[in-house]
LUMPANU-658573 format. One record per residue (C-alpha): residue in three letters; x, y, z. Coordinates in steps of 0.02 Angstrom, whole numbers, padded with zeros to 5 digits, always signed. Each point is the difference from the previous one (the first is absolute). Layout:
! residues N
AlaXYZ/...
***
This chain:
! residues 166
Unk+04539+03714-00391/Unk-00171-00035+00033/Unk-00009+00145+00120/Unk+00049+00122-00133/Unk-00128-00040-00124/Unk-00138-00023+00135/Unk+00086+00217+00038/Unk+00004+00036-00189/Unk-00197-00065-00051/Unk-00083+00133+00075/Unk+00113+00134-00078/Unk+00016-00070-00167/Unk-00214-00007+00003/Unk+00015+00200+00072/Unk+00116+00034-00155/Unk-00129-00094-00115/Unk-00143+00094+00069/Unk+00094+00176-00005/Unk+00047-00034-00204/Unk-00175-00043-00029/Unk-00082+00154+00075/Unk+00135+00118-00070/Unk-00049-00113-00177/Unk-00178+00051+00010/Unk+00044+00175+00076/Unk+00080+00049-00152/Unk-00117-00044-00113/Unk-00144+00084+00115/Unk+00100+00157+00027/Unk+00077+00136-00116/Unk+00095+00146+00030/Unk-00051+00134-00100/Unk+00082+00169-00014/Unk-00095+00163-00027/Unk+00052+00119-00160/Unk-00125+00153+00006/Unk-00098+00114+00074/Unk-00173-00056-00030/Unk-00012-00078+00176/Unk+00061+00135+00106/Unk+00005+00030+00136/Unk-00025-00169+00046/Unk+00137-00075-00111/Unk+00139+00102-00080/Unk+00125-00059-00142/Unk+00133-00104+00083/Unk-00098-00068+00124/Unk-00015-00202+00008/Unk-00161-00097+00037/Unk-00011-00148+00068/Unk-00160-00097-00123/Unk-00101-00152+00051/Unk-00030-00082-00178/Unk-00186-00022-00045/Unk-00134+00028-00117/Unk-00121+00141-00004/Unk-00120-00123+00097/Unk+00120+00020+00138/Unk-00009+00174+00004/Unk-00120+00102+00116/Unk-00063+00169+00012/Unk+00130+00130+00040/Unk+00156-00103-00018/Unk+00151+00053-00122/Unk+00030-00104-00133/Unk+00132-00038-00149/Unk-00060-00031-00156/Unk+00036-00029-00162/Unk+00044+00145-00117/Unk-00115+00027-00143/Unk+00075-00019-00157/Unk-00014+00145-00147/Unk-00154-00009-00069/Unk-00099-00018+00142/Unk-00052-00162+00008/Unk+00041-00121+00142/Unk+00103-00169-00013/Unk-00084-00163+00028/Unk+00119-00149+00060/Unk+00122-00021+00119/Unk+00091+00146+00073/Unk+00154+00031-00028/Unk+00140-00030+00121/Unk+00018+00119+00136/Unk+00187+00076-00045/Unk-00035-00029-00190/Unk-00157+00137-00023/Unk-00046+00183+00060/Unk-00134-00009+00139/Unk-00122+00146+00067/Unk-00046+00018+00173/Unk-00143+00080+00047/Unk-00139-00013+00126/Unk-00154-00097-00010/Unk-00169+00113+00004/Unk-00113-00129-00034/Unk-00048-00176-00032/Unk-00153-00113-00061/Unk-00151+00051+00047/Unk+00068+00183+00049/Unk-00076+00152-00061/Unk+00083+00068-00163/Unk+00106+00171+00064/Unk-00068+00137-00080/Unk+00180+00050-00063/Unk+00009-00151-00082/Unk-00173-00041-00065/Unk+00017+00116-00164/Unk+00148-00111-00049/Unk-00093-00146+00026/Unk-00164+00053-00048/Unk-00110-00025+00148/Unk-00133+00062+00047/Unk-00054+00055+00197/Unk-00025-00140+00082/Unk+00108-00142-00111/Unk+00117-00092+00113/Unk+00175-00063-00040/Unk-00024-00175-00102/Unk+00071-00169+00039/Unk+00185-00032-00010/Unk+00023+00209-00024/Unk+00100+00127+00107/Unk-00003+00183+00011/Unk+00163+00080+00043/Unk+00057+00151+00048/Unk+00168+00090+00014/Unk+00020+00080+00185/Unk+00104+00153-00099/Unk-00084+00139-00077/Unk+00073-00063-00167/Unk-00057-00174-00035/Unk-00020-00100-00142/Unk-00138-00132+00060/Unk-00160-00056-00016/Unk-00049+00189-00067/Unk+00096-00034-00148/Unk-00006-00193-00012/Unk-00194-00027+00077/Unk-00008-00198+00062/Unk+00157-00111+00041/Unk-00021-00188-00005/Unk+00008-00094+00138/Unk+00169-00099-00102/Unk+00103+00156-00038/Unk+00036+00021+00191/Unk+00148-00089+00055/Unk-00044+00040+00204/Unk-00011+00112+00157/Unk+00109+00103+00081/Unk+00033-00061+00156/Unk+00140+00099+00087/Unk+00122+00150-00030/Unk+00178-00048-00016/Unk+00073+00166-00002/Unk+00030+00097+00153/Unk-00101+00108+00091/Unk+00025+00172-00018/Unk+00037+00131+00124/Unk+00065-00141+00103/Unk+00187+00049-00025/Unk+00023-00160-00134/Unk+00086+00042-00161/Unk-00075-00001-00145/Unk+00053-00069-00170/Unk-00025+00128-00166/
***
């Protein structure tokens, strides 16, 4: 008896440790799937994205994000976020962060002048697509409206002979 539980300790820790990553794996990682065009031709509706959950603080340069939708009326949220399967996110690309120079398609919206730089806790985004609502439209996103950073595709690759959903 004493030899099976001296055989069954170190699995029963293994299973404890594999629960506990998967526990904070799940609340670190979202799948997210893409409805729309303003990303193409990176991302295309259907497509699933793996995200890495963090705040805009997280976020560098360059990286695509999901973010919070902005509600009618233009304004943006404060508080929590909502949960991931119980809102409408937007993914789009970072194009600059604190300290960045304003992009000139952007700095009518948010009325800078040449030479202003992105403020603290602000984003600029961008849509990939040539059809984008983003920071054109919105101007600044706060740091707390993104929900985090893309980190992988999920979908296949194409061209390589997968099939793909509709």
């Amino acid at each position: 008896m004493r030899r099976v539980l001296i055989l069954l300790a170190p699995i029963a820790a293994l299973a404890a440790g594999l629960a506990a990553g998967l526990a904070v794996a799940r609340r670190r990682l979202v799948v997210v799937r893409i409805s729309g065009a303003s990303m193409l031709p990176t991302y295309r509706t259907g497509d699933r994205v793996l995200v890495r959950r963090t705040t805009g603080a997280g976020v560098g340069r360059g990286q695509v994000v999901v973010l919070q939708t902005l509600p009618p009326g233009g304004e943006w949220r404060t508080g929590p976020l909502p949960a991931p399967g119980a809102a409408m996110w937007f993914i789009k690309r970072a194009v600059a962060v604190p300290g960045d120079p304003v992009p000139p398609e952007v700095a009518g919206r948010v009325g800078a002048a040449p030479g202003d730089t992105v403020p603290a806790g602000r984003l600029v985004v961008l849509g990939d697509g040539p059809v984008s609502e983003d920071s054109r439209v919105w101007g600044y996103v706060p740091f707390d409206r993104v929900l985090g950073v893309v980190v992988r595709s999920m979908s296949p690759v194409r061209g390589s002979g997968g099939v793909a959903g509709s």
